[in-house]
Every structure is written in C-alpha cells, then in structure tokens.
GUSE-445179 format. One line per 10 residues: for each residue y negated, z negated, x negated of C-alpha. Coordinates in steps of 0.1 Angstrom, whole numbers. Example, Ala and Ser with C-alpha at 12.3 -4.5 7.8 and 13.67 -1.06 7.14 Angstrom:
45:-78:-123  11:-71:-137
***
This chain:
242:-21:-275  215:-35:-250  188:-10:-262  214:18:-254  220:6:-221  188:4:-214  179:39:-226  214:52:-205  195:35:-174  164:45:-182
173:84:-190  192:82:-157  161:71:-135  137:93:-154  151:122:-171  130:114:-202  158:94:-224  154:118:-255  123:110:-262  115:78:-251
111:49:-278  122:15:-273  87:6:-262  85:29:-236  113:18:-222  100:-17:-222  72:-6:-206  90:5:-184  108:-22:-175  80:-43:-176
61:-22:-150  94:-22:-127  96:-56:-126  63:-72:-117  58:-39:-88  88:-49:-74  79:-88:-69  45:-74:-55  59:-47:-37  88:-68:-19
53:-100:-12  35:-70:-1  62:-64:26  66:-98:31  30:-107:41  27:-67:61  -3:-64:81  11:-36:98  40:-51:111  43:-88:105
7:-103:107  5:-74:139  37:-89:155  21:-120:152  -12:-114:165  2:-94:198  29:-119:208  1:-143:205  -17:-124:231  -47:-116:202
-72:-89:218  -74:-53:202  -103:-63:178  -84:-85:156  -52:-67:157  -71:-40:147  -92:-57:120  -59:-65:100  -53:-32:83  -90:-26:73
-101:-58:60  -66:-61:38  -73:-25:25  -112:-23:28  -108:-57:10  -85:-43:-21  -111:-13:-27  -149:-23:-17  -151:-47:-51  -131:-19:-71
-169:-1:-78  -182:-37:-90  -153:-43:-111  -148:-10:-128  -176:-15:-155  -159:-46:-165  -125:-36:-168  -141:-1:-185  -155:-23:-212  -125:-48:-214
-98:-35:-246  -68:-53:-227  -70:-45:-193  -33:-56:-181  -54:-92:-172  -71:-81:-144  -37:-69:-126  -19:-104:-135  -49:-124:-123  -54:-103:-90
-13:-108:-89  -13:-148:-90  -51:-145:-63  -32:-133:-42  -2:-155:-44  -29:-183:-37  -35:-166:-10  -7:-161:12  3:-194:6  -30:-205:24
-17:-179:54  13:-197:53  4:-231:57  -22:-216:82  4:-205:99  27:-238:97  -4:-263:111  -4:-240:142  35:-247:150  25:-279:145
-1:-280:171  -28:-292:147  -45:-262:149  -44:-232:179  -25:-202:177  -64:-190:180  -78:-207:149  -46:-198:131  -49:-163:134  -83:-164:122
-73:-186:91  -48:-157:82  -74:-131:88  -97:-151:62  -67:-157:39  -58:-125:45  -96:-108:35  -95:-130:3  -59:-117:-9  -75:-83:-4
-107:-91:-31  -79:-104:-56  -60:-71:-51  -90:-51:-58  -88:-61:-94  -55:-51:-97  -57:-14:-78  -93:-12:-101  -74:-18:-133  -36:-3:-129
-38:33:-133  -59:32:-163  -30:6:-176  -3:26:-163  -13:58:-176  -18:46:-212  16:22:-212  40:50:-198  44:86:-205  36:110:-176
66:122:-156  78:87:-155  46:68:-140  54:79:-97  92:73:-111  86:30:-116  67:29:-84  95:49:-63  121:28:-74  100:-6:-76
87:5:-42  130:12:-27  139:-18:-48  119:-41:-29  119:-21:6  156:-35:0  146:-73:1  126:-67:27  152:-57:47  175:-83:38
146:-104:55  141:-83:85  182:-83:91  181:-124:87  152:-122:114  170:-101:134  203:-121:136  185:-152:144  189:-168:107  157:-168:104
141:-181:135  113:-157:153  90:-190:152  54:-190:134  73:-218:111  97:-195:98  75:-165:94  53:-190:74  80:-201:50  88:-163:41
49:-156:38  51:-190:11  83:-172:-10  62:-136:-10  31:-160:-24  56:-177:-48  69:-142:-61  32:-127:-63  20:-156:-89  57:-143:-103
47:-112:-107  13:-117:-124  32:-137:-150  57:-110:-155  30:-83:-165  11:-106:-190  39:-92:-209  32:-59:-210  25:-42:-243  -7:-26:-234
-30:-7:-266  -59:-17:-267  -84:9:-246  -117:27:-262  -142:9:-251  -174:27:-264  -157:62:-246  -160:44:-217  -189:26:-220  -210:59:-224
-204:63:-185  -215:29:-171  -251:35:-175  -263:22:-143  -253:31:-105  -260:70:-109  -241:71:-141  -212:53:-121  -216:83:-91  -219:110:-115
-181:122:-116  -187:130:-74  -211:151:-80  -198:169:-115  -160:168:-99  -150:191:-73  -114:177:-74  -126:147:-74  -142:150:-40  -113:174:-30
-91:147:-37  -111:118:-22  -112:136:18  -81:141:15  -74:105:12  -95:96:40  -82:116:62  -47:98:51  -57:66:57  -42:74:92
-8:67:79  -18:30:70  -40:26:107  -15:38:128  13:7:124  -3:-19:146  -14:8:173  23:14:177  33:-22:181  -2:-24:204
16:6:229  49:-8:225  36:-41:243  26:-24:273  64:-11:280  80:-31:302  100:-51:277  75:-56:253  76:-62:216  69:-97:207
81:-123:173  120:-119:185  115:-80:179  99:-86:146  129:-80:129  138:-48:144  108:-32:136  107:-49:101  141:-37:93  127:-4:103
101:-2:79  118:-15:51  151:10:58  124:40:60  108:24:28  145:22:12  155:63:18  119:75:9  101:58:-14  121:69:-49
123:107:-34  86:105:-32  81:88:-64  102:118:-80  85:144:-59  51:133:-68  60:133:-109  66:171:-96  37:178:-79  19:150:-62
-5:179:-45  29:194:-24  35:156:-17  4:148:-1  7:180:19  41:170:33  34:135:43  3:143:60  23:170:82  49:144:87
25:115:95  7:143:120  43:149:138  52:117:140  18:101:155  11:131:180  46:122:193  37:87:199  5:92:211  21:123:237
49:96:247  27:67:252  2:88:273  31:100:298  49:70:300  24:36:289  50:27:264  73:40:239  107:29:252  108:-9:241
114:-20:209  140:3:198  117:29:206  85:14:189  115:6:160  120:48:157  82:51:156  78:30:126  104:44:107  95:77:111
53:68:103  65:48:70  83:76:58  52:93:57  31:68:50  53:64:15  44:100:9  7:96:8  8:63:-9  29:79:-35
12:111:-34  -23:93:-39  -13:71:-68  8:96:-89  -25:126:-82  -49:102:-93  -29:85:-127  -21:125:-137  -54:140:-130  -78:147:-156
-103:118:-154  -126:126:-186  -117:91:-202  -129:77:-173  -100:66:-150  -106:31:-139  -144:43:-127  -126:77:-112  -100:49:-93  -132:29:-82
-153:49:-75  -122:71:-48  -113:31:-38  -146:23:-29  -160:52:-6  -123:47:8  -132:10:16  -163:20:36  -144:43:53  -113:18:62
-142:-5:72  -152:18:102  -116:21:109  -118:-12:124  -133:4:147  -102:20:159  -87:-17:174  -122:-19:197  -117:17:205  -78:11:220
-94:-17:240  -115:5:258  -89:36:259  -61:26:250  -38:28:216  -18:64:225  -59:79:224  -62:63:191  -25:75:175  -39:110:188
-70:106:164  -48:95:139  -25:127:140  -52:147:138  -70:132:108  -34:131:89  -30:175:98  -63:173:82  -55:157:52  -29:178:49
-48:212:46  -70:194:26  -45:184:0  -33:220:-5  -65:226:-19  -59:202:-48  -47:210:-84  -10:209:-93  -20:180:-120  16:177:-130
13:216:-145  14:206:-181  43:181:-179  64:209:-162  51:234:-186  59:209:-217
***
C-alpha cells in the first residue's frame, strides 16, 4: 500500500510511474529530501539577500558587500578541479556530498555565533562581519565537495527526465520555508536584530548536518573506477575535454556570462540604500519573502522545463535576467534608487525568477550531456574556470564604489543577453529522452 502511494506521488511529480522500480523511487525520495534541507539552509544563510542586508545596514563599504557572492560561489567551485580525481577514483561517491553537507553545517553555526558575540558587544559589528565572511569562505570549500561529486551521483541513482524534476520541487519545497521565515521577519516575530538572524543561521546549520545524514542513505552503485581513471593522467589529461569538447566550452561561456543572475542581488539592495528610505535589517524580510515567493512559482516549472530542454531554459532565463537588470540599472540611474523597499522587493523577485532558470538550466544541461564517462571531471573542470571567473567578479563591489551599483546592474544585463545567445548554440541534450 505505501509503495503504491509512493509510486501514485512519484508518477504524479515525474510522469515516469510505469517504469520506475521501487528503487528509483527511493532514490528519489532520498534525493528530495536531503536537497530540500540544503536548499531551505542555503536560503537561510543567502549571501544575496541576508548576509547583504546585513552588511549594508551595518554601513559595510562596497568591497565586502561585494565579496559575499564570489567568495561563497568561487569558494564551492575553485577546489572542485582538486577534488575531481578523487571522487573519479572513489566507487561510492554519495560521501563526499554528506561530508560537504555536515562542513557546512559547521560552518554557519560559526557565522551564527559570529554573529551572536557582536549583539553582545563582545566583538564589533566590523569584526563580525569579517568572521561571517571567513565562515562564510569555509562553508564554500565544504560545498565544493558536494557540487564536485553530485551530478555524477545523481545521474547514476536516477533515471533522466526525472533528475531537474527532484531539484525543482526540492528547490519550491524549501523556497516555501524560506518564506515562512521571511513572513515571521516581516511581522516582527522574528526580531530584525543580528541575534535573531543568528538563531535562524544556527537552525539552517542544524538542518545542513541533517541533510548530510539523510543522503548517507542513498543507494548509490558502485562507479567504474578504472573508466575513469584512464582520464586523470596528470593536469593536461584533466584539461583535455576543453579542448576535445566544443559543447563543452559552448556550455561553459555560457555559464559565465550567467553568473550575472547570482551577482546582481546585493547590487540591488546596494541601490536600494541610496533611496531615500533605505533598505536596512527591518526590510530584510520583505525582500526575503520576495525571493523565496519567486523561488516558490519558478523553481519546479524550471525543473520541468529543463528535463525538456535545458538549452531553451538557459536561453529564457538569461533574456529574463537581461530584462530585469537593465530595468534596474535604467531606474537607478534616473532616479538614485529603486523606489524603497517595495521597489528593491519587485527587483528581487523578478531577478530570482531568472536566476532559478539558469541554475536549473546549468545543472539539468550538464547531468544530461554526454560527458564520455567522465562527468565529475566535466563538472570540475566547468566549476573551476567558473570560480576564477566569480573571483574577478568581486571586482564588481569595488567597481559600484567608484560608479555606482545601477553601472554595475547595466554590466550585468548585458553579460546575462549574452549568455543567452550563447546558450542557443548548445545541444538539445534531452533529445533522446524525448525521442525514447
């Protein structure tokens, strides 16, 4: 009776309930369960929006605001290229995502006690936002083992046409907790006070050592290791697929240029501050409930869309995110501002809708491609050159303190049009499950 509900639930979700086996729908379920603790911490612990809020109400100068983003993602995919010959040569590789899972559980329980000495005046708001910034760079490296590892798990534990499905609805799942939080905030349950924020950034670490846990249980087969080992023959070896792949490097600029959709958050709440009524911790909620409702209506289409063709998805969010962002950037040059916090509030939905799109988009393209048994160093080896390039983002936050952040959301639009004529050049990798 269970099984069948569970295979009712599942068909529903996924459209795949005739053929699925009681494993895969395990699996499933497995998968679902430990993204959606991670996905609802990650919200939790948001550089974008709540480390941002943070920083700016604290009067924090460009630079570090700016340094969030990149050293949280540059973080999660410089190591990946270091990692990937381990996890190549490793038969059970659902370890590295549980470990990286309970790393960085550790560490945002260090941001929150950071962040609960500086209400307590034993440390400065100063000191305290570079504690979070270091807590914040080491919950990145723990990441990295888990971004490294998960396609390669994913793609062997669940069928494709399913695999953008779990994150979609893990993704809306947790978007919904999030915005349980964000409407607490807002009403003034949950005070707008660095000791609150800290006590929700202890519950995300609590659920991310939760999650770890959870996936241990995953049914993984064990990988080919000497497949994979014929690739890891030194640094060139590891470099080869850029040069033998042109989708590969098709696929990787067009990911570059997306990484506007993640850079552009904090540059909103950055121009937002300069209206007259600007955004500070008692507006956190209102732009958290923002994000998390735009996460909510978008992130299970996208998930669905991208089992469809993750090429067409990438191509719409990057026209969205181009939209969106020269908007802002048009606004905040005429006016200074974007209309106060309700204003900055439309902004963020509006980018996190498309943001959800390229994350999606990027995920599902690269689990479905054709990786020539070589997945985890494909994800890498695309994670790495994108951590150099997230690196030089930083750049972006010293840039708006020269010319302000509407210049900056201007580059961003621009970069995200990009990536969107890029990504029509990309294969429709989801051809054969169509076809099948």
């Amino acid at each position: 009776m269970a099984l069948n509900l569970q295979r009712r639930l599942y068909g529903s979700l996924t459209e795949d309930d005739a053929q699925a086996d009681a494993g895969q729908i395990r699996a499933f379920a497995t998968h679902f369960t430990a993204l959606t603790a991670s996905k609802l911490a990650g919200g939790l612990v948001d550089p974008k929006l709540v480390l941002s809020s943070v920083l700016v109400a604290l009067g924090a100068p460009g630079g570090l605001v700016g340094a969030l983003v990149p050293v949280r993602e540059a973080g999660a995919l410089l190591p990946q290229l270091a990692l990937a010959a381990w996890i190549d040569r490793s038969r059970q590789r659902k370890w590295f995502w549980a470990a990286g899972a309970a790393g960085q559980g550790i560490a945002a329980l260090g941001m929150a006690a950071a962040g609960r000495r500086s209400s307590s005046a034993t440390i400065s708001f100063t000191a305290a936002g570079w504690a979070i910034l270091g807590c914040l760079a080491f919950l990145a490296v723990c990441r990295s083992a888990g971004s490294a590892s998960y396609k390669d798990v994913l793609s062997r534990t669940l069928d494709k046409g399913t695999r953008g499905t779990v994150s979609g609805l893990a993704g809306t799942i947790g978007a919904v907790g999030v915005l349980i939080f964000a409407l607490l905030l807002s009403f003034g349950i949950i005070p707008g006070t660095p000791a609150a924020i800290a006590g929700v950034i202890a519950v995300a670490g609590a659920l991310l050592i939760v999650a770890g846990l959870i996936f241990t249980l995953l049914q993984e087969p064990d990988a080919d290791i000497d497949d994979a080992a014929q690739g890891l023959g030194g640094l060139r070896a590891i470099f080869a697929p850029l040069r033998k792949d042109a989708q590969l490097r098709q696929y990787i600029l067009t990911r570059t240029l997306l990484i506007s959709t993640a850079l552009a958050p904090p540059f909103v709440v950055m121009l937002s501050a300069g209206d007259g009524e600007s955004v500070n911790l008692g507006h956190l909620g209102l732009l958290v409930l923002a994000s998390s409702a735009a996460a909510i209506v978008s992130s299970y289409v996208w998930g669905r869309l991208s089992d469809r063709s993750s090429r067409r998805t990438l191509m719409f969010a990057g026209m969205a995110a181009a939209a969106v962002l020269a908007l802002a950037a048009l606004i905040g040059t005429l006016t200074g501002g974007l209309g106060g916090p309700y204003g900055a509030a439309g902004f963020v939905f509006a980018a996190k809708i498309a943001y959800e799109g390229a994350r999606a988009g990027r995920k599902t393209h690269l689990a479905d491609m054709d990786a020539h048994d070589q997945r985890a160093i494909y994800t890498a080896l695309s994670n790495s050159i994108l951590g150099v390039m997230l690196l030089l983002g930083g750049g972006f936050g010293l840039l708006a303190d020269l010319v302000g952040p509407a210049l900056v959301l201007g580059v961003f639009a621009a970069m995200a049009a990009g990536g969107a004529l890029l990504a029509a050049g990309l294969d429709e990798v989801q051809a054969d499950a169509q076809s099948g």
